[in-house]
C-alpha positions in Angstrom: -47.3 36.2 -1.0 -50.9 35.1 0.1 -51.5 31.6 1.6 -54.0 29.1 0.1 -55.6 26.2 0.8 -54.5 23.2 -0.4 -56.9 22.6 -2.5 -56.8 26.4 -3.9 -53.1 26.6 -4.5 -52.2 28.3 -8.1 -49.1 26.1 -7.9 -46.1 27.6 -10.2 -48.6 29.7 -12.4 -48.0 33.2 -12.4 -51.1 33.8 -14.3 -53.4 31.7 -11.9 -52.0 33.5 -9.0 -53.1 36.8 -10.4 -56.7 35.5 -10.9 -56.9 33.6 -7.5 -55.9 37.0 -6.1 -58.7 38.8 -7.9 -56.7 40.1 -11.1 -57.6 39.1 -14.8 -54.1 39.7 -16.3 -55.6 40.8 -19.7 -58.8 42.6 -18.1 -57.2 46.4 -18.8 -58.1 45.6 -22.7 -62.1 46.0 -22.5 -64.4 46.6 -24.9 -65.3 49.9 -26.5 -69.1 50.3 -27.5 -69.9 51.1 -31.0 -71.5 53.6 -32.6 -74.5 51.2 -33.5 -74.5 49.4 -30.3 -72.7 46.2 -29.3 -69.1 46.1 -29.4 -66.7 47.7 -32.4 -62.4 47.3 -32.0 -60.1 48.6 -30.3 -57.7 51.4 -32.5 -53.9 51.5 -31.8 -50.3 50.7 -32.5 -49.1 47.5 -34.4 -46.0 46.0 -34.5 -45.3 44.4 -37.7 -42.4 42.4 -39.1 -40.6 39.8 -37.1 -38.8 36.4 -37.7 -36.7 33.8 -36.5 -33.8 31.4 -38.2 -32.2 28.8 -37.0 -28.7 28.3 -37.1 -25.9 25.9 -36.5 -25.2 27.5 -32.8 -28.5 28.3 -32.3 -31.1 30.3 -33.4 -31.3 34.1 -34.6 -34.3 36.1 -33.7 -34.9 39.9 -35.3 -37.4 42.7 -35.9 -38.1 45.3 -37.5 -38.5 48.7 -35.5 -41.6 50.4 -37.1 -45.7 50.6 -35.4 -48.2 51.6 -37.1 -51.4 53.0 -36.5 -53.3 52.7 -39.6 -52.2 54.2 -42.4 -49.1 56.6 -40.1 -46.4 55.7 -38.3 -46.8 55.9 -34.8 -43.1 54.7 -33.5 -40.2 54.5 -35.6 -37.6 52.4 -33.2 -40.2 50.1 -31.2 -39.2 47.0 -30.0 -39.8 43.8 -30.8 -37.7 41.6 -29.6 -37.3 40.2 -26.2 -35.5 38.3 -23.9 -38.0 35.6 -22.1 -35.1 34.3 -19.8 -31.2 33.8 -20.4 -31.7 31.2 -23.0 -34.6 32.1 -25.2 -36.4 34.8 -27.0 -40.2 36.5 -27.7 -40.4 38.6 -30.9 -44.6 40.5 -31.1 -46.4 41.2 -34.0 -49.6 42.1 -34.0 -51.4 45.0 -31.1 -48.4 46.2 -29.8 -49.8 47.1 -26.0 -51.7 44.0 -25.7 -47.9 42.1 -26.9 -45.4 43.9 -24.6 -47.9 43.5 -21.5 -47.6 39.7 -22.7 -44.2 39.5 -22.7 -43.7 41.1 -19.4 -46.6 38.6 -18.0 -44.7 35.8 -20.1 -41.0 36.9 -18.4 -42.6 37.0 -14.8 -44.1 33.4 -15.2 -40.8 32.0 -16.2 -39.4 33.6 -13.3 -41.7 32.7 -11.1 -41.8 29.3 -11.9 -38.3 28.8 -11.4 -38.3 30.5 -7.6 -41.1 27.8 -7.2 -39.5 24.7 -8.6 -36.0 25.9 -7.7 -35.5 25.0 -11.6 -36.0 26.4 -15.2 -38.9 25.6 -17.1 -37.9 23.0 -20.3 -37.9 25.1 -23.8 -40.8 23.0 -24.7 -42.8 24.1 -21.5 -42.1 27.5 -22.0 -43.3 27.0 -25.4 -46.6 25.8 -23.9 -46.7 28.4 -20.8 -46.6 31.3 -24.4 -49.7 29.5 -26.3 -52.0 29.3 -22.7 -51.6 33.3 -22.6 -52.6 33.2 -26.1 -55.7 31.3 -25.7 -56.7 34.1 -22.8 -55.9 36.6 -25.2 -58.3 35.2 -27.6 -61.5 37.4 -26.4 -59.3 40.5 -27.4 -57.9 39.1 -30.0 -61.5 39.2 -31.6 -62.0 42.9 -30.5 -59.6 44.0 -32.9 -56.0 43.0 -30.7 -54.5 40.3 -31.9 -51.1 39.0 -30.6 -48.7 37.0 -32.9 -45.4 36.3 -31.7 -42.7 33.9 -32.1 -41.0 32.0 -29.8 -37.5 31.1 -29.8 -34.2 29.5 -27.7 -31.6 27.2 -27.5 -32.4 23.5 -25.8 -29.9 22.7 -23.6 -31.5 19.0 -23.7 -31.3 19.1 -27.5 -27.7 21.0 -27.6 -30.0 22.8 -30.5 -31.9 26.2 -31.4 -35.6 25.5 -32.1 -38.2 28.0 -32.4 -42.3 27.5 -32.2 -45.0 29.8 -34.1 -48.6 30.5 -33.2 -52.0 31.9 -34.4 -54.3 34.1 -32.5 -55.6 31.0 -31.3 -53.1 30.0 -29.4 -52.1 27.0 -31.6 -48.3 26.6 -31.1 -46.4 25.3 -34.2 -42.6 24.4 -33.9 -40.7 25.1 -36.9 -37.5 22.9 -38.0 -35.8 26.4 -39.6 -37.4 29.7 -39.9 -40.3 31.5 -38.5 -41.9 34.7 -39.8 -44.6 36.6 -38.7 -46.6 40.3 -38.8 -47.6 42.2 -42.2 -44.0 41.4 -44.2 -44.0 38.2 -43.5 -44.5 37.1 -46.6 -41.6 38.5 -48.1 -39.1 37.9 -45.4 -40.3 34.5 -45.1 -39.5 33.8 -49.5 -36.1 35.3 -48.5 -35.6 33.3 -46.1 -36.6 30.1 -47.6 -34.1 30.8 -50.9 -31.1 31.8 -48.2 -31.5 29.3 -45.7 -29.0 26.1 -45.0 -28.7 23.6 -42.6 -25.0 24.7 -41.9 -25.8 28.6 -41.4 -23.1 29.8 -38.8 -24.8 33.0 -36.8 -23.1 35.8 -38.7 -24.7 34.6 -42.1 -27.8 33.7 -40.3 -27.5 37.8 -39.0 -26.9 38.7 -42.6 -30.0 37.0 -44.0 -32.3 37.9 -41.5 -31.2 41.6 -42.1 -31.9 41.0 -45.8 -35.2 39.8 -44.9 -36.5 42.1 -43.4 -34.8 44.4 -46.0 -37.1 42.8 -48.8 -39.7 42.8 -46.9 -39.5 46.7 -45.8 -38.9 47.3 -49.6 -42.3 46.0 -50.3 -44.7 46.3 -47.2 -45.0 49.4 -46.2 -45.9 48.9 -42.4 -42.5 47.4 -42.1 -39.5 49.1 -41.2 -36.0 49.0 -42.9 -32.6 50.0 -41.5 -32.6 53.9 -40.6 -29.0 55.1 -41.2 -29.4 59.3 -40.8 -31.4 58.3 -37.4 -29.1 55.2 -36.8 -32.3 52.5 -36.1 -31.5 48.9 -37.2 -33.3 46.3 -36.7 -33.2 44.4 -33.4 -30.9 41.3 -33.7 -30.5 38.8 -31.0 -28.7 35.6 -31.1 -29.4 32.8 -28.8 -26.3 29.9 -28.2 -25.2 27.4 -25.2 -23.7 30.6 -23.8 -27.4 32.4 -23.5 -29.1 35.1 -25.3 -27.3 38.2 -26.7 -29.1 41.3 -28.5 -26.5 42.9 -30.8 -26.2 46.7 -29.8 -26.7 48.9 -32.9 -23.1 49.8 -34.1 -23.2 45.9 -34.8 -26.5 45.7 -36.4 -25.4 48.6 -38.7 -22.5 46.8 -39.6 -24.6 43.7 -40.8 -26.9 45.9 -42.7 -24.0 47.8 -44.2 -22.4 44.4 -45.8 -25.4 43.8 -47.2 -25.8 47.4 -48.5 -22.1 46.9 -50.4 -23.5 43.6 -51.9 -27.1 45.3 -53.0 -24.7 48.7 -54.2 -22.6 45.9 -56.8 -20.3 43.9 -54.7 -16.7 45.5 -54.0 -15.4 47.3 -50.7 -18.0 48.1 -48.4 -16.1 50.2 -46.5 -17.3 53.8 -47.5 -20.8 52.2 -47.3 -20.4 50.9 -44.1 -19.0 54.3 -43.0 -22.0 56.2 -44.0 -24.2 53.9 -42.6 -23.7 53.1 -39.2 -22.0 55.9 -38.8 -18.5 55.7 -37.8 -15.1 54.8 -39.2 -15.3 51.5 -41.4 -12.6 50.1 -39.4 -14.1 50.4 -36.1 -17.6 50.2 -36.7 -17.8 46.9 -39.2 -14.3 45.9 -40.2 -14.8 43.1 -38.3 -18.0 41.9 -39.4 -17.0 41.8 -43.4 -17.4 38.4 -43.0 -21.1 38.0 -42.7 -21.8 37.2 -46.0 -20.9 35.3 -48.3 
C-alpha cells in the first residue's frame, strides 16, 4: 500500500487509488481508428437478458446465459450474475468484457472499503459507488461499449430487498418491484409486471423470473432459454437476511421444469422434470413442485 499526503489521500475509493497510483481502471478499452479517420466502435460479445424481482424475503436476481456477437452466438453459458458482497447482487447487460471487468472493480471497492472503514458500505452507498463507475464508463460507452446492469440486495436497515437500475449514463433508478434490463427486456419485463405481487415468497418469485426470461427467449433472439440436452439454466440467485445464494443448476432445472409441466397442459411434471434437468424426478425437483402456483 503506498503512503500519501494528507491532502492526496484516495480515502476508501478503490477506484481513486488506482488513478492516484497511475492506473485508469477502464483505460484497457481504447479507441479503434476507423476506416475514414476518427474513431469507429469497438466489436465484441454482449450479454443480454437480465432482471431482478423483489420478493417478500428479499429480492431474486437472474440471467440469461447467452452473448452474442452480432448476428452468432459467441458463448452459450456466460454469466451474468454476480455476487457484489454477501448481501447483494450485480446482473450485466450490455459489452460483456467492459461489464465483468466492472464487477470485479465494483467487488474490490466494496471490499476495500470495508478493510478501510472496518464496516460495510450501506445498500444505498453501494448503489451510488455502481453509478460513479458508470459515469467513467461513459467515454466507452459512446465507442460502441455500453454497460447496463442492475443492482440488487437485501437492506438490513430496511429488513427489505430493494434493487436500483441505471442507463449508460450512470443515472441510478431504484425500483419498488422488478428490474429488467439487456435486449429481452421488454418481454421479461410485461411478464413480470402481469405475475408480480406484493406477497411473492422466493420460490414463486424463482418461478416467474424463469418464465420471464422464458418469454423473452421465445421472442428475442439474443436471449437465451433453458438448455436441457447441454443442462444450462439460467443463473438464479436469491438474496435474504441470511445473505446471497446462487441456485446450482440441478435446482434451476427444476424451476424451469415446473414451469415446462404448466406450459406442456398442467398435470404431473414428473417425466418432464426428468428429461429436463436430467435426473430422477424425485431427486432432482420433487421438492421444488411447489414453485408455482
Amino acid at each position: 500500500m503506498p503512503f500519501f499526503a494528507p491532502g492526496d489521500d484516495p480515502g476508501a475509493s478503490f477506484l481513486e487509488l488506482l488513478r492516484r497510483t497511475g492506473s485508469e481502471p477502464f483505460a484497457g478499452f481504447a479507441q479503434v481508428p476507423a476506416a475514414e479517420g476518427g474513431f469507429g466502435s469497438l466489436e465484441g460479445s454482449h450479454a443480454t437478458t437480465v432482471l431482478a424481482v423483489r420478493s417478500s424475503d428479499g429480492v431474486v436476481v437472474a440471467g440469461d446465459r447467452r452473448a452474442t456477437s452480432g448476428n452468432l452466438i459467441s458463448h452459450r453459458d456466460m454469466r451474468k450474475v454476480f455476487p457484489a458482497d454477501s448481501y447483494s447482487a450485480v446482473a450485466i447487460a450490455g459489452a460483456a468484457g467492459p461489464a465483468v471487468q466492472m464487477v470485479r472493480l465494483f467487488q474490490l471497492q466494496l471490499e476495500y472499503y470495508e478493510k478501510i472503514e472496518g464496516k460495510p458500505l450501506s445498500l444505498e452507498g453501494k448503489a451510488n459507488q455502481l453509478a460513479e463507475m458508470l459515469r467513467a464508463h461513459l467515454p466507452q460507452a459512446m465507442r460502441g461499449l455500453p454497460v447496463v446492469p442492475i443492482f440488487a440486495g437485501f437492506d438490513p436497515a430496511d429488513g427489505r430487498g430493494r434493487l436500483f437500475q441505471y442507463d449508460v449514463t450512470g443515472g441510478r433508478y431504484e425500483e419498488q418491484d422488478y428490474a429488467t434490463a439487456g435486449s429481452g427486456s421488454l418481454h421479461a419485463g410485461t411478464v413480470l409486471k402481469l405475475g408480480f405481487r406484493d406477497d411473492l415468497s422466493e420460490p414463486e418469485a424463482l418461478a416467474l423470473s424463469v418464465q420471464a426470461l422464458w418469454h423473452a427467449a421465445d421472442e428475442d433472439s439474443a436471449t437465451g432459454g433453458p438448455d436441457p440436452v447441454r443442462g444450462i439454466y439460467p443463473v438464479l440467485a436469491a438474496i435474504g437476511s441470511e445473505g446471497f445464494r446462487q441456485l446450482s443448476d440441478a435446482e434451476s432445472g427444476a424451476v424451469f421444469a415446473d414451469l415446462q409441466a404448466e406450459l406442456s397442459g398442467g398435470g404431473s411434471g414428473g417425466a418432464a422434470r426428468a428429461d429436463s434437468a436430467g435426473g430422477d424426478p424425485s431427486s432432482a425437483g420433487g421438492s421444488r413442485s411447489e414453485v408455482l402456483p
